[in-house]
C-alpha positions as CSV (number, residue, x, y, z in Angstrom):
1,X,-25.4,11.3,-16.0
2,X,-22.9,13.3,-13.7
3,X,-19.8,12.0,-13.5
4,X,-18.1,11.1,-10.2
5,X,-15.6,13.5,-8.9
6,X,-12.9,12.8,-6.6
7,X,-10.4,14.8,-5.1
8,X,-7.2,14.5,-2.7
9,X,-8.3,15.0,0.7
10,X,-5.3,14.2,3.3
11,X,-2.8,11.4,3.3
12,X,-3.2,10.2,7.1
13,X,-0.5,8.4,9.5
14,X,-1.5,6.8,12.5
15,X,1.0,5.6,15.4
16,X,-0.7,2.6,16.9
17,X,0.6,1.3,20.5
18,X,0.2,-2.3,19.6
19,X,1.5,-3.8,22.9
20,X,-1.4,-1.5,24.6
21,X,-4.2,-3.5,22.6
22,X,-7.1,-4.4,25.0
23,X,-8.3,-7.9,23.9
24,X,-12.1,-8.0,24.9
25,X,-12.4,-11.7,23.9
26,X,-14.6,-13.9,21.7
27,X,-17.4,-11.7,21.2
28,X,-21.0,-13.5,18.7
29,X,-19.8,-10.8,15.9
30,X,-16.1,-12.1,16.6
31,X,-13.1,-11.2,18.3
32,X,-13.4,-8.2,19.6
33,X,-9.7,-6.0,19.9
34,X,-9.5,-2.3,21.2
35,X,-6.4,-0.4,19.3
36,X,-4.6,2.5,21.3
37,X,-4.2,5.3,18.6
38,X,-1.2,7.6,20.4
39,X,-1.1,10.0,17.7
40,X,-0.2,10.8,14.1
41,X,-0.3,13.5,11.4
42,X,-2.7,14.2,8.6
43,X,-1.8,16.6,5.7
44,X,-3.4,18.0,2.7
45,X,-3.7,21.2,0.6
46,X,-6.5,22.3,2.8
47,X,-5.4,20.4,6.0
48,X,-2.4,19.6,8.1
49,X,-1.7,18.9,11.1
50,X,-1.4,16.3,14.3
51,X,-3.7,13.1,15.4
52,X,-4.2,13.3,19.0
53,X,-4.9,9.9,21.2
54,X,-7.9,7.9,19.7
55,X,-8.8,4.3,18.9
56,X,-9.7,1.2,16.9
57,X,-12.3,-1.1,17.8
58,X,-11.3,-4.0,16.0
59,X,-13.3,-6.9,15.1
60,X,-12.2,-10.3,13.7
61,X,-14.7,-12.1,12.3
62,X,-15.6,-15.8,11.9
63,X,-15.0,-15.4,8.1
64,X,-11.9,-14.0,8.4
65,X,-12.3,-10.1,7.6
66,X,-11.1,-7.5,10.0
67,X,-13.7,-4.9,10.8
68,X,-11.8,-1.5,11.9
69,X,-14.1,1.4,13.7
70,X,-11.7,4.4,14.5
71,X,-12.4,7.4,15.9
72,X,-10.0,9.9,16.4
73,X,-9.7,14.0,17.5
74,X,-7.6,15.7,14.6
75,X,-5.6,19.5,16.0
76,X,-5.0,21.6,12.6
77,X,-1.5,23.2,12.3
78,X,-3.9,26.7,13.5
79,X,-6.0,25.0,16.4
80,X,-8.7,23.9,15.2
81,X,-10.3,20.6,16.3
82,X,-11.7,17.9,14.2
83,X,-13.4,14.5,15.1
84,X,-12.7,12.0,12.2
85,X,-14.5,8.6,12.8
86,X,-13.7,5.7,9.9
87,X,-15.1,2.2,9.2
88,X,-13.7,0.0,6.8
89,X,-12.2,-3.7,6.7
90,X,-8.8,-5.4,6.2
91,X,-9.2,-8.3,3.5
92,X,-6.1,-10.8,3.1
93,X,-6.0,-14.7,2.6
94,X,-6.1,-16.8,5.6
95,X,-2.2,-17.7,6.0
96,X,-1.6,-13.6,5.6
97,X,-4.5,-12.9,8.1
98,X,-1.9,-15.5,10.3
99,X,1.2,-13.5,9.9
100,X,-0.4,-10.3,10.5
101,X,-1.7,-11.8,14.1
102,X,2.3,-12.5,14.2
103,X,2.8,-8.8,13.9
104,X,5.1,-9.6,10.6
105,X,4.9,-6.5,8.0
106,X,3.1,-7.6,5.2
107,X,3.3,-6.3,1.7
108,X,0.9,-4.1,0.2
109,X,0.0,-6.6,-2.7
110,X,-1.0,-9.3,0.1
111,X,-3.9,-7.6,1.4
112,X,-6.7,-5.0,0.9
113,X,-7.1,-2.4,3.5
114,X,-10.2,0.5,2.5
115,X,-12.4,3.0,4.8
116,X,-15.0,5.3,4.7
117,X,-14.6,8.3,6.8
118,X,-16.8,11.0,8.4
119,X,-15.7,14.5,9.8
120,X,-17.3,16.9,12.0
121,X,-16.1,20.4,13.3
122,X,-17.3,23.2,15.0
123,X,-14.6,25.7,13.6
124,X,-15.6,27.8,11.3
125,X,-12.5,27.7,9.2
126,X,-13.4,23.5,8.5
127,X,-17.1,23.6,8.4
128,X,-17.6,22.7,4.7
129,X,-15.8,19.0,6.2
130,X,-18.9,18.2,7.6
131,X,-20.7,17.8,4.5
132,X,-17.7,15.4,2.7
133,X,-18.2,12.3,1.7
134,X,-14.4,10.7,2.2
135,X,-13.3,7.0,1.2
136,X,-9.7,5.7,1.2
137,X,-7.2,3.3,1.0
138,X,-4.6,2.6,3.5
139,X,-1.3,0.2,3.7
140,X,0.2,-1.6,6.9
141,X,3.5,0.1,8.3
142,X,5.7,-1.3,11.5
143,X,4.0,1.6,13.3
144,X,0.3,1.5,12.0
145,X,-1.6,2.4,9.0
146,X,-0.7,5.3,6.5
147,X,-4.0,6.1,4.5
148,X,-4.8,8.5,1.4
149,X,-8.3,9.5,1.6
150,X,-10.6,11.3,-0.7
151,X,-13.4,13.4,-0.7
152,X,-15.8,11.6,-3.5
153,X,-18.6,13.7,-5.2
């Protein structure tokens, strides 16, 4: 049997605008948030550089789990363009789940925070992204999330 393989892909920081959230309301799969993304850096060995406006369609549901669907354009430090979409869910008890709705910085033991993530681009220099497989791990900041994420395989 192969054995798994994983490798550092980028450590990625996202500056959310918190105050801009849209709050769509109490949708059947729960309630449904829309999280400005104003920007951000990403950096690797193979890639570096800036996280230009995107967002998070965020989903609270009944059970308490936060659903997070980003989607973001990346601009490498030479020009390239990137489109990084991630999925993945925020886990923390109830009375954490209540001071994060508070906006209170939570510490990294209090919670689990994973994604999966999918790239796609054109240029020719960061084709062999669209074939990764990525998962990662992120922790809360006062500005947003700070992620490391992996390509696995």
């Amino acid at each position: 049997m192969a054995t798994l393989k994983h490798e550092h892909l980028i450590d990625l920081s996202l500056t959310v605008d918190f105050a801009g959230m849209l709050v769509m309301g109490q949708t059947p799969a729960g309630l449904r948030r829309i999280a400005p993304v104003s920007g951000g850096t990403f950096s690797g060995d193979r890639l570096n550089g800036e996280v230009l406006p995107g967002a998070d369609w965020v989903i609270n549901r009944p059970d308490g789990v936060m659903e997070i669907d980003v989607r973001l354009p990346l601009k490498t430090d030479d020009g390239a363009m990137i489109y990084l979409n991630y999925q993945g869910r925020f886990l923390a008890e109830p009375e954490t789940m209540a001071k994060l709705a508070k906006g209170e910085l939570l510490q990294p033991d209090e919670y689990s925070l994973a994604m999966t993530a999918k790239f796609e681009s054109g240029a020719e220099n960061y084709l062999w992204l669209n074939d990764v497989v990525a998962a990662g791990t992120g922790e809360q900041t006062a500005g947003g999330p700070v992620y490391s994420i992996f390509a696995i395989g």
